[in-house]
Structures are given as structure tokens and as C-alpha cells.
C-alpha positions as CSV (number, residue, x, y, z in Angstrom):
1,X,6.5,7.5,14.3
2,X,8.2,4.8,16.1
3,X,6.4,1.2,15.6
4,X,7.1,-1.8,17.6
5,X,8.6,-4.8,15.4
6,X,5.9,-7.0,18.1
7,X,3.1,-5.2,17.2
8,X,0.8,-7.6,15.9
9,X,-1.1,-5.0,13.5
10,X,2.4,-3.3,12.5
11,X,0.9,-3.8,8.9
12,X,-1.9,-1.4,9.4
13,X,-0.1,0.9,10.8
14,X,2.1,1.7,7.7
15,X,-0.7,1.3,5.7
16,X,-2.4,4.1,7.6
17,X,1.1,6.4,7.4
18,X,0.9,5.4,3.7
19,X,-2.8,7.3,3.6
20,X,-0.9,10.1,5.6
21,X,1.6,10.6,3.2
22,X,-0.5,10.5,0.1
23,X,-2.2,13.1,1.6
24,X,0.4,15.2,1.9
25,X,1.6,14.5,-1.0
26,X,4.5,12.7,-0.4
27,X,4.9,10.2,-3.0
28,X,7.9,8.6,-2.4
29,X,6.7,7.8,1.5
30,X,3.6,6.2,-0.1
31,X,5.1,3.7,-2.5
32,X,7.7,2.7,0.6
33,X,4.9,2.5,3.3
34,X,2.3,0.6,0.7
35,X,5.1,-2.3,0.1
36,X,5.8,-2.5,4.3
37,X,2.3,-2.7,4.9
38,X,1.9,-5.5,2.1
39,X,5.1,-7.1,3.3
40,X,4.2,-7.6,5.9
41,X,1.0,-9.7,5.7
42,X,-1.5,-6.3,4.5
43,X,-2.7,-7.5,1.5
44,X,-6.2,-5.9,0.9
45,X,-7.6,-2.9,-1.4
46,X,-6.1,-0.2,-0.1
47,X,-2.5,-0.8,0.3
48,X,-2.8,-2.0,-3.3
49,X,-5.1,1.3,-4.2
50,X,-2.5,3.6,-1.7
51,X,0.3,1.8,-3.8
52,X,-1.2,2.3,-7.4
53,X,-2.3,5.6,-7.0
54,X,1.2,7.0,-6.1
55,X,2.7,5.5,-8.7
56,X,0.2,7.3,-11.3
57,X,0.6,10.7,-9.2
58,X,4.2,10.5,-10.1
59,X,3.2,9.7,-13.5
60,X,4.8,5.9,-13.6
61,X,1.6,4.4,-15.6
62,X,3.3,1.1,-16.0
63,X,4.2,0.8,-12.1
64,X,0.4,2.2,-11.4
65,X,-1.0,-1.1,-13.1
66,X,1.8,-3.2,-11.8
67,X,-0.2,-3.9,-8.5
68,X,-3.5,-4.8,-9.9
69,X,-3.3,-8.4,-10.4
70,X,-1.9,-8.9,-7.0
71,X,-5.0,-7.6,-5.5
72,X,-7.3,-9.4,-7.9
73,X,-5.7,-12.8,-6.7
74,X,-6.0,-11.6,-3.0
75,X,-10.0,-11.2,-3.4
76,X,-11.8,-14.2,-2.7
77,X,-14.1,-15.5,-5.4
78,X,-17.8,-15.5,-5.0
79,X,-18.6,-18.3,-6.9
């Protein structure tokens, strides 16, 4: 898949190849697509949950919980 550098929702985009790829199964594509789509400004749930869950799939448990407090500081309070 060929992306344009000036899209403006380039970030979505590999988050949704990162979905792609952990449905195929291919582990290593998730982990790389999950950090491009947070790189690059797509920091909500499920590049975090895309990210974590590869990392426990491949059985890196340390690496799986790596990405949680990230998200928990990216989720606006309530109070």
C-alpha cells in the first residue's frame, strides 16, 4: 500500500494496516505499523491495544504492558 507523506490522516491509515496485519497474523507488521500510527500524532486506544496485544501474541509480556501508561495519560480525565 503506497500512502502519501501529505495525507493528513496518514496516522489512521497505518493504524488500520496495523488491524490488517494482526489479523493475519503478522506480528512483526503490527508492532511497526502501531509505533507509525502513534508517531505520527495517533495516539488513542487502539494503536496502544493493536500495539500491546502483538507484543503478548509474540509472548513479550514485559513489552505488552510497556504501552499502557502511555494511553492512560492520553485519556482525558473526567473529573
Amino acid at each position: 500500500m503506497r500512502l502519501s507523506p501529505r495525507d493528513p490522516r496518514i496516522s489512521a491509515w497505518h493504524n488500520f494496516m496495523a488491524d490488517a496485519e494482526l489479523g493475519l497474523g503478522h506480528l512483526d507488521a503490527v508492532i511497526d505499523e502501531s509505533n507509525r500510527a502513534i508517531d505520527a500524532g495517533f495516539r488513542v486506544f487502539y494503536s496502544y491495544l493493536n500495539l500491546a496485544a502483538a507484543h503478548a501474541l509474540k509472548g513479550d509480556s514485559d513489552q505488552a504492558k510497556a504501552p499502557w501508561p502511555r494511553l492512560a495519560a492520553s485519556i482525558p480525565s473526567s473529573a
